[in-house]
N, CA, C and O of each residue as an XYZ file, in Angstrom:
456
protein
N       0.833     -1.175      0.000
C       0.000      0.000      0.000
C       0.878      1.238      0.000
O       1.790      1.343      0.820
N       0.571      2.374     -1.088
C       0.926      3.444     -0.766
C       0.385      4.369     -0.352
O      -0.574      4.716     -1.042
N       0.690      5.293      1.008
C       0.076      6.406      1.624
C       0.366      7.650      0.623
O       1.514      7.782      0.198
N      -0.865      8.764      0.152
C      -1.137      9.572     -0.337
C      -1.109     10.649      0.117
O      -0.549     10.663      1.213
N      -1.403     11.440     -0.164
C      -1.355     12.908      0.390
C      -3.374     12.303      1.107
O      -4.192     11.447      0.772
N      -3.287     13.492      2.266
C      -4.830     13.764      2.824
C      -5.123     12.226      2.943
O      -5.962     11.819      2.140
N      -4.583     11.293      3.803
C      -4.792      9.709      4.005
C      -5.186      8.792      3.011
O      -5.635      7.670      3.245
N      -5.018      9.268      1.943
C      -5.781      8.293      0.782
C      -4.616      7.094      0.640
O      -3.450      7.387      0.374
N      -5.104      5.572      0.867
C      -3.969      4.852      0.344
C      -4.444      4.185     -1.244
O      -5.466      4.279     -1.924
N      -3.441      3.649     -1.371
C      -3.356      3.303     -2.992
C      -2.926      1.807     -3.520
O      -1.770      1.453     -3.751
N      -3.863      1.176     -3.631
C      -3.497     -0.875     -3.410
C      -2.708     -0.852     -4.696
O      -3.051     -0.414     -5.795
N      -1.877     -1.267     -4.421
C      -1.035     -2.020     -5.726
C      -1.460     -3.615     -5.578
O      -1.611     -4.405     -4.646
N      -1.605     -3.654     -7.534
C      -2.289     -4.464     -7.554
C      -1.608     -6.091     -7.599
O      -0.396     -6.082     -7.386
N      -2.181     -7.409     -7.834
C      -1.677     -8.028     -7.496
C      -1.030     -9.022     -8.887
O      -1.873     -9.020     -9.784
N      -0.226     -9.549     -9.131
C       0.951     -9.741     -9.887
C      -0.176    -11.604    -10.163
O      -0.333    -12.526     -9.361
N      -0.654    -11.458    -11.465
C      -1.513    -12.955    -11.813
C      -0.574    -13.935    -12.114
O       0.588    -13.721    -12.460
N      -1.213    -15.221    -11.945
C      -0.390    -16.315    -11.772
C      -1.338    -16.772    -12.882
O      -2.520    -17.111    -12.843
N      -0.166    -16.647    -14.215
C      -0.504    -16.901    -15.171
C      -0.428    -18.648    -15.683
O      -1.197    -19.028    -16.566
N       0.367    -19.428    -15.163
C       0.534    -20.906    -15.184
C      -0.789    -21.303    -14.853
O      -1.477    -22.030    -15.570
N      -1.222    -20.718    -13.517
C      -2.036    -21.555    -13.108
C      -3.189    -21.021    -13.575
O      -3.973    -21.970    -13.575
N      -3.761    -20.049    -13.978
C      -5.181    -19.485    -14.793
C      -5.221    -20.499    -16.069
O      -6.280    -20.827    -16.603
N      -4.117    -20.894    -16.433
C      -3.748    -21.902    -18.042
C      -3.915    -22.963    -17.413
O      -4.937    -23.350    -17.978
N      -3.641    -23.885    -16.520
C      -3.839    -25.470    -15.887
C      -5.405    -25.360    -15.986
O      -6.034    -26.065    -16.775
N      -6.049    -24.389    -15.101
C      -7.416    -24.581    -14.927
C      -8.234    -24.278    -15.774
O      -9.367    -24.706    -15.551
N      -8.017    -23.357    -17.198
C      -8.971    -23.242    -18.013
C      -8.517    -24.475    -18.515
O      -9.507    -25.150    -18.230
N      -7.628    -25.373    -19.133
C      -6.996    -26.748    -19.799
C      -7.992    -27.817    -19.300
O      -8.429    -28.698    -20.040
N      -8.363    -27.671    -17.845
C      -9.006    -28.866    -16.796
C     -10.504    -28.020    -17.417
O     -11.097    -28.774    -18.189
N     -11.031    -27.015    -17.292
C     -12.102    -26.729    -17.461
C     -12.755    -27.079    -19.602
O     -13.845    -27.383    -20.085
N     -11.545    -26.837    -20.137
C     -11.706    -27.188    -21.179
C     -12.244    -28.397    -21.403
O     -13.298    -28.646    -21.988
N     -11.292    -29.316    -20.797
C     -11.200    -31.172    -21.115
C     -12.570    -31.286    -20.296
O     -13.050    -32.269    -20.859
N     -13.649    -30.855    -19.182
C     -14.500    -30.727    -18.680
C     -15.828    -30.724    -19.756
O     -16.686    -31.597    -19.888
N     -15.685    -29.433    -20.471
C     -16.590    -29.300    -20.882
C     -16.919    -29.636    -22.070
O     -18.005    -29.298    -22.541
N     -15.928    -30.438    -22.820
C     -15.680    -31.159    -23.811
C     -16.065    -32.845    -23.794
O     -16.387    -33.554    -24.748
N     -15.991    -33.011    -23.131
C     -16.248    -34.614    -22.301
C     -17.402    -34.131    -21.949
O     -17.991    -34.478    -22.973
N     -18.070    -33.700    -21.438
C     -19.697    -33.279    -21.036
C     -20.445    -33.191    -22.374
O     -21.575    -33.653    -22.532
N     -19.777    -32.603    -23.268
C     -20.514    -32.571    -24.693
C     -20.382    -33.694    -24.943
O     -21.420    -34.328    -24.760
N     -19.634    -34.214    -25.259
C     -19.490    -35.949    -26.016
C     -20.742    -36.637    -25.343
O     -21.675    -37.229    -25.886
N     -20.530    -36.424    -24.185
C     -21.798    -37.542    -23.409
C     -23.352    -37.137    -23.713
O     -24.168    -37.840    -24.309
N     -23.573    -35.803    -23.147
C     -24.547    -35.300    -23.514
C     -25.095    -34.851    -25.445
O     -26.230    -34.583    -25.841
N     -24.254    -34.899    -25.970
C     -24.666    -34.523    -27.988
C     -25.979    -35.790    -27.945
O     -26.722    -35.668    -28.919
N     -26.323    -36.809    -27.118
C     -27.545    -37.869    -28.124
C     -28.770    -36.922    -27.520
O     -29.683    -36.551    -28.258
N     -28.703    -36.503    -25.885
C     -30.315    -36.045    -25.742
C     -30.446    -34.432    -25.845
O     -31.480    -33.825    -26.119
N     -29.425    -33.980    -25.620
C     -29.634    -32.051    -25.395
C     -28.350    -31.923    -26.575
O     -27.186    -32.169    -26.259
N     -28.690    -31.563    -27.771
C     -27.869    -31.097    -29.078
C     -27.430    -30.104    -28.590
O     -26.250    -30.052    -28.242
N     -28.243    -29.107    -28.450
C     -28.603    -27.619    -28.139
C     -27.468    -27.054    -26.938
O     -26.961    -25.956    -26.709
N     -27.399    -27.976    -26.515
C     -26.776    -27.838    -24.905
C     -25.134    -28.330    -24.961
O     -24.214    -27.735    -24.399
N     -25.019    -29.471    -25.718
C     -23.468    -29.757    -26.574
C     -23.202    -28.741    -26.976
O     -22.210    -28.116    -26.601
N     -24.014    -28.341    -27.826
C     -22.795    -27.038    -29.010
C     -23.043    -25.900    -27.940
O     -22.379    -25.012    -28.475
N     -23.557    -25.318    -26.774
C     -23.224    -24.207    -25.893
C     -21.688    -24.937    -25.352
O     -20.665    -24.255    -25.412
N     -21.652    -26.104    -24.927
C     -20.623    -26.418    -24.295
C     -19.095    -26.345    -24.896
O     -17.962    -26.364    -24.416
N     -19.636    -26.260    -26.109
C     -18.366    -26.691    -27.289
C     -18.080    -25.159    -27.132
O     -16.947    -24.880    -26.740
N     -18.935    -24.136    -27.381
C     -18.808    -22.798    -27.369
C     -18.253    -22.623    -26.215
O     -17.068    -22.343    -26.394
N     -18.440    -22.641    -25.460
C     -17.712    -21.878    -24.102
C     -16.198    -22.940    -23.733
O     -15.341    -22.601    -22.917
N     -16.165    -23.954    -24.365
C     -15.044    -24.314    -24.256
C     -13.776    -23.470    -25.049
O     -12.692    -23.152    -24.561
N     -14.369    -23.173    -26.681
C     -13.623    -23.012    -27.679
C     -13.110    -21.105    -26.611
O     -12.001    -20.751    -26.210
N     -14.131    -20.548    -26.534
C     -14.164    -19.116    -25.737
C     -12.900    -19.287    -24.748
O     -11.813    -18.722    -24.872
N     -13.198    -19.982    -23.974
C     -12.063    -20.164    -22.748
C     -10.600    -20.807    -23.479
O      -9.605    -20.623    -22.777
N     -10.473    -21.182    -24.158
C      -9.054    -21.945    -25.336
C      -8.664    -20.314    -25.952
O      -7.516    -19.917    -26.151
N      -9.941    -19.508    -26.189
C      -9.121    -18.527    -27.263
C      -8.667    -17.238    -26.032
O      -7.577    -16.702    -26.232
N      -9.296    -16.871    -25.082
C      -9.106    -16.012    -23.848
C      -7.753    -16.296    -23.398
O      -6.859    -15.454    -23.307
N      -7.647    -17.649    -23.098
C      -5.902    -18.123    -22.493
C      -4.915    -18.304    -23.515
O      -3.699    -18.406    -23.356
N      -5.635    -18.336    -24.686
C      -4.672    -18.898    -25.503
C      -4.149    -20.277    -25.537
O      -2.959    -20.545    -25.702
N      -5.133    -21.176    -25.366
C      -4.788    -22.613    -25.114
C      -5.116    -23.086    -27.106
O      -5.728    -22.508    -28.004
N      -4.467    -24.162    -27.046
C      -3.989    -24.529    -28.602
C      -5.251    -25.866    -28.317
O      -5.263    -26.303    -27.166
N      -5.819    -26.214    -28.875
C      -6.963    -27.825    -28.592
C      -6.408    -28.633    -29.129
O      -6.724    -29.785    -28.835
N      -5.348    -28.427    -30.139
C      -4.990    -29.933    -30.725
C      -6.014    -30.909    -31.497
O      -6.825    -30.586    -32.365
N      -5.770    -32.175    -30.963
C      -6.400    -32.965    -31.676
C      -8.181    -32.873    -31.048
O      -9.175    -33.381    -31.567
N      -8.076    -31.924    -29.600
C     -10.006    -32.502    -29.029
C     -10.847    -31.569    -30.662
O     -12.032    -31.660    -30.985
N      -9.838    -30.818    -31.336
C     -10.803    -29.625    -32.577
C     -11.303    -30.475    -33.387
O     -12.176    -29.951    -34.079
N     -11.124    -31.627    -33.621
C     -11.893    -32.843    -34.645
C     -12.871    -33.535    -34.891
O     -13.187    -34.077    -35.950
N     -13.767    -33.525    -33.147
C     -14.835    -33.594    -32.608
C     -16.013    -32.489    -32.532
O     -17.141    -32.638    -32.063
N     -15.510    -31.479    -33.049
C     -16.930    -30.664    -33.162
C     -16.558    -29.941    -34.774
O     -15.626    -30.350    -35.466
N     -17.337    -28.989    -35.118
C     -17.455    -28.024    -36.794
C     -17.085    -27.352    -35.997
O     -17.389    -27.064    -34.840
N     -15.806    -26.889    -37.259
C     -15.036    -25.221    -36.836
C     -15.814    -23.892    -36.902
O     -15.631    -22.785    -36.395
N     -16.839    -24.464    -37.792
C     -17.544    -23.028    -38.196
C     -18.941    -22.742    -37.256
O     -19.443    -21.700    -36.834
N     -19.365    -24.344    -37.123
C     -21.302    -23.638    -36.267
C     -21.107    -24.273    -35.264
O     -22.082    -24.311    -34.513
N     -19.663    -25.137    -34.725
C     -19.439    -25.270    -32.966
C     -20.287    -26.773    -32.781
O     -20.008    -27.530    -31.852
N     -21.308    -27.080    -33.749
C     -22.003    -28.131    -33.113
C     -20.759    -29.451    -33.292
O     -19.845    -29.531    -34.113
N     -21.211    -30.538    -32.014
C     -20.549    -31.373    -32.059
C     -20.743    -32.655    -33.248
O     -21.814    -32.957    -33.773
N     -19.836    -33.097    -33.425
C     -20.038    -34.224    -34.179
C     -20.650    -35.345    -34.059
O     -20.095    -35.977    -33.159
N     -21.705    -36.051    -34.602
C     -22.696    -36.858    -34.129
C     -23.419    -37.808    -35.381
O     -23.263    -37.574    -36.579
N     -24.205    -38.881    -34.842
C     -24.166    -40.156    -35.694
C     -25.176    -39.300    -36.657
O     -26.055    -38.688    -36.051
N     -25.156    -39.174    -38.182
C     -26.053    -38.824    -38.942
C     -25.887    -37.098    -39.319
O     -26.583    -36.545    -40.170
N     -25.107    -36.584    -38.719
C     -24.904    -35.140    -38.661
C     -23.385    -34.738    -39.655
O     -23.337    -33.552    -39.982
N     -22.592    -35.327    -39.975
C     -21.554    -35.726    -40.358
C     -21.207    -36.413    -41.727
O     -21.546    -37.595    -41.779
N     -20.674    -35.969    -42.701
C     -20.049    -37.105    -43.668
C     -18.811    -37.296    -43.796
O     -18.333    -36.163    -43.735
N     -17.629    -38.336    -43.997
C     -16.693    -38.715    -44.048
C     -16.309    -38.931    -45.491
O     -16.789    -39.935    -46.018
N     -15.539    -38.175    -46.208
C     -15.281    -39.003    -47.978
C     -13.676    -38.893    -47.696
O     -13.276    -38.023    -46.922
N     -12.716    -39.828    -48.363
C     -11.717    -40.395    -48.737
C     -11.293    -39.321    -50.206
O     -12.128    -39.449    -51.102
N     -10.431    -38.576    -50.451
C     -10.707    -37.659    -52.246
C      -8.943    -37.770    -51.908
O      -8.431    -37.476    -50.828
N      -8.240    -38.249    -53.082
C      -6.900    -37.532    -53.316
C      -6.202    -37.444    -52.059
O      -5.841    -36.299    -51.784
N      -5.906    -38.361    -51.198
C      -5.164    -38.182    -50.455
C      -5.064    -37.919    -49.355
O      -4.179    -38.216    -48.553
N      -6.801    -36.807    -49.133
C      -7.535    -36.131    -48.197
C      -8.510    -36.340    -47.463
O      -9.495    -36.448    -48.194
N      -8.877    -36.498    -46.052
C      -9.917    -36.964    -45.357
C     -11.300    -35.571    -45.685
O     -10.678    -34.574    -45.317
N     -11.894    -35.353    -45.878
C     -13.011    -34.457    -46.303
C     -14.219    -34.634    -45.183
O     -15.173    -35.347    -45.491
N     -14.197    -34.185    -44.279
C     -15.552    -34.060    -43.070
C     -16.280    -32.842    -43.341
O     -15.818    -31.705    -43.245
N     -17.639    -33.212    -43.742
C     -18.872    -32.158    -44.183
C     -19.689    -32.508    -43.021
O     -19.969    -33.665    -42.704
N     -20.123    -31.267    -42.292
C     -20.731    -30.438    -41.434
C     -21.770    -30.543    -42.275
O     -21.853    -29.848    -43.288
N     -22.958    -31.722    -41.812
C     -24.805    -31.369    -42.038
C     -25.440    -30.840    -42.148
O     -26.480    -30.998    -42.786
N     -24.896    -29.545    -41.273
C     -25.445    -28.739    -40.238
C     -25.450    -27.054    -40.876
O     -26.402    -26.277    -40.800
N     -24.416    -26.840    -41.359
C     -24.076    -25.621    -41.777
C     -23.453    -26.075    -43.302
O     -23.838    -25.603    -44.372
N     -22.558    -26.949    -43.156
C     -22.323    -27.855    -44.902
C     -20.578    -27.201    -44.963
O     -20.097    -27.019    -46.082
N     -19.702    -26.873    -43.676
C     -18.815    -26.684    -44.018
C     -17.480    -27.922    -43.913
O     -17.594    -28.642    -42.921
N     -16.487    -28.170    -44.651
C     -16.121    -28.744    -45.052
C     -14.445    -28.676    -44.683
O     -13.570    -27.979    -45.196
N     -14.360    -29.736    -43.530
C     -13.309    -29.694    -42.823
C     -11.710    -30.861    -44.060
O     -11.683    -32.086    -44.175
N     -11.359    -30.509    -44.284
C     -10.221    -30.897    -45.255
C      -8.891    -31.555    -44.383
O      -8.259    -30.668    -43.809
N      -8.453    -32.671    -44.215
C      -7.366    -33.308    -43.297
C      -6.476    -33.534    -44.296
O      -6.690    -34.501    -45.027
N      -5.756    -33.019    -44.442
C      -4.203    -34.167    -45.349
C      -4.082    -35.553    -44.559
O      -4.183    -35.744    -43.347
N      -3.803    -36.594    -45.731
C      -3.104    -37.815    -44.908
C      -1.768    -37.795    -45.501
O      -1.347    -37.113    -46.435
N      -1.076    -38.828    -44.652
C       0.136    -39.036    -45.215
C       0.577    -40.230    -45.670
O       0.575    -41.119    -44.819
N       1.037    -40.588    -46.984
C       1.088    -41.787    -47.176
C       2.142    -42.907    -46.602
O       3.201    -42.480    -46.142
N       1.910    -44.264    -46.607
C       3.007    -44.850    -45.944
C       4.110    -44.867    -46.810
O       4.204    -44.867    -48.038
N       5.084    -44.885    -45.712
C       5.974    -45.136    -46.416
C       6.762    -46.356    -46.423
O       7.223    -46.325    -45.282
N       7.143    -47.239    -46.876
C       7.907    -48.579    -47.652
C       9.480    -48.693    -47.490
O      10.089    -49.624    -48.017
């Protein structure tokens, strides 16, 4: 605390513990991601909020998702689900079309090698 002129003091503020705000949005992520998976057959509606506030809390900390981004559409958040989804094989490329909105997630594969 600093004392001011005429008694006013002045809080200095406090120095964030940035590791650990990143562990717990990571745990809150993998949370609410696993809650969607389970829940996408009876509350749709309620998956893709979850997917949303996961993706929100990943972009706030700056957390990277890796491989959990494969399980939901990049573009309308809903999760991936039996009948909602198409899978095609083209040139090399895994091709996942979004039902839902119709956007069209593109994977490179890599071929084996011999």
């Amino acid at each position: 605390m600093l004392k001011l002129a005429f008694g006013i003091f002045l809080l200095m503020p406090l120095k964030r513990e940035k590791d650990l705000e990143r562990k717990i949005a990571k745990e809150r992520i993998e949370f609410l991601l696993n809650k969607a998976q389970e829940i996408k057959k009876e509350n749709y509606e309620l998956a893709r909020r979850y997917v949303e506030l996961a993706v929100k809390i990943a972009k706030k900390y700056r957390i990277r998702l890796g491989k959990l981004k494969v399980f939901f559409c990049k573009k309308c958040l809903y999760p991936y689900s039996e009948g909602k989804f198409r899978v095609r094989i083209h040139k090399s490329r895994v091709i996942v079309t979004c039902l839902n909105c119709g956007y069209e997630r593109r994977v490179p594969v890599k071929p084996k090698k011999s």
